[in-house]
N, C-alpha and C positions, 0 to 999 in steps of 0.2 A: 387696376390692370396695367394702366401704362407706367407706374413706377417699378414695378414685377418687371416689364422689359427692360426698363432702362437700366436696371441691378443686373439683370440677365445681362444687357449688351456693355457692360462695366466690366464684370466677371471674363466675358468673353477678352474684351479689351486685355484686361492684365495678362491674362493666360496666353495671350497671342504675344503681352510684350516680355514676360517669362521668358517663352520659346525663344524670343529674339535674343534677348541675353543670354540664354544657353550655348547657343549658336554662335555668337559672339566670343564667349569662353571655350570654345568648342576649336575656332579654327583661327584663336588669335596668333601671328604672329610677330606682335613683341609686347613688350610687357607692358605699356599705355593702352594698348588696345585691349590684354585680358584684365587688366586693373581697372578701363573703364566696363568691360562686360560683367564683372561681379559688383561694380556699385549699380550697376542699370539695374540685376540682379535683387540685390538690396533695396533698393528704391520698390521697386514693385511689390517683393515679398512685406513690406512695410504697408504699403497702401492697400494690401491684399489679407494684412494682419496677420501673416503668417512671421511670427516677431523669431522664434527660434534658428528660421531658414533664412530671415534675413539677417540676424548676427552673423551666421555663418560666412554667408556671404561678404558681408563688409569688412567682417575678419580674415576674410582669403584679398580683400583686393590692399587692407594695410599691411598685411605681410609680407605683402609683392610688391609695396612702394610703400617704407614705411613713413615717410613725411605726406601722405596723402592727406589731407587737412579734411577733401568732403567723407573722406573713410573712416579717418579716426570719430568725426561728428557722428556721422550715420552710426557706426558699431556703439557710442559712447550711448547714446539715445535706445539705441535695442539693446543695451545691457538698465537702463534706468529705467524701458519701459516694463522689461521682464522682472523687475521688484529687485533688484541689486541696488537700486539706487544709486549712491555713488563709492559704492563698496571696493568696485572695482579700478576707481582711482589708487589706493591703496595696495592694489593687489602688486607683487612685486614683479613679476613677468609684466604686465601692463604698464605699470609703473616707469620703470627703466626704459622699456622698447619703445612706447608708442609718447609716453607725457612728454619726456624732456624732448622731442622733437616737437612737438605741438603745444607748446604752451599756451596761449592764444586762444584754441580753442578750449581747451579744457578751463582756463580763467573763465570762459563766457559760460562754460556750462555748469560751473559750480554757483558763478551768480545769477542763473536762469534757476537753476532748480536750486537754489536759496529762496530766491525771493515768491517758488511756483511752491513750495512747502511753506511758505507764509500767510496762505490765500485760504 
């Protein structure tokens, strides 16, 4: 009964900080502040497991700042957890726009999930 609440009062938690980040994107005015409302976005929709609305999400806040380094992570991660794997390093619109600005991160994520497909 009381882990039933506590997923209850979790659940509640997300959806509360959902709404903050809508709201956030909602009445940003400049572009660091809607860049941070759609990874707050991301972030939630991830721990909420809702993995297709938080691509979305990371992919509106790289678009809008594409050297965003925790955006390209976050979007790279919700395309690897949704079975792309790293398919979409490759991809040529990805490729171009968002790697050669971010090398750095993507170097760490191909030797993360190297060495996380070794296991």
């Amino acid at each position: 009964m009381v882990s039933s609440a506590g997923c209850d009062l979790r659940d509640l938690q997300l959806a509360q900080a959902l709404k903050l980040a809508e709201r956030t994107i909602q009445f940003a005015d400049t572009l660091t502040v809607l860049t941070e409302g759609y990874l707050r976005a991301g972030r939630v929709s991830h721990a909420s497991d809702q993995l297709e609305q938080g691509k979305k999400f990371y992919a509106a806040a790289v678009e809008g700042q594409s050297r965003n380094v925790v955006g390209a992570i976050g979007l790279a991660q919700m395309q690897m957890l949704t079975g792309m794997g790293l398919s979409f390093l490759t991809d040529g619109h990805f490729n171009t726009q968002y790697q050669m600005r971010c090398r750095l991160p993507f170097t760490l994520l191909i030797l993360l999930y190297n060495n996380h497909s070794r296991i």
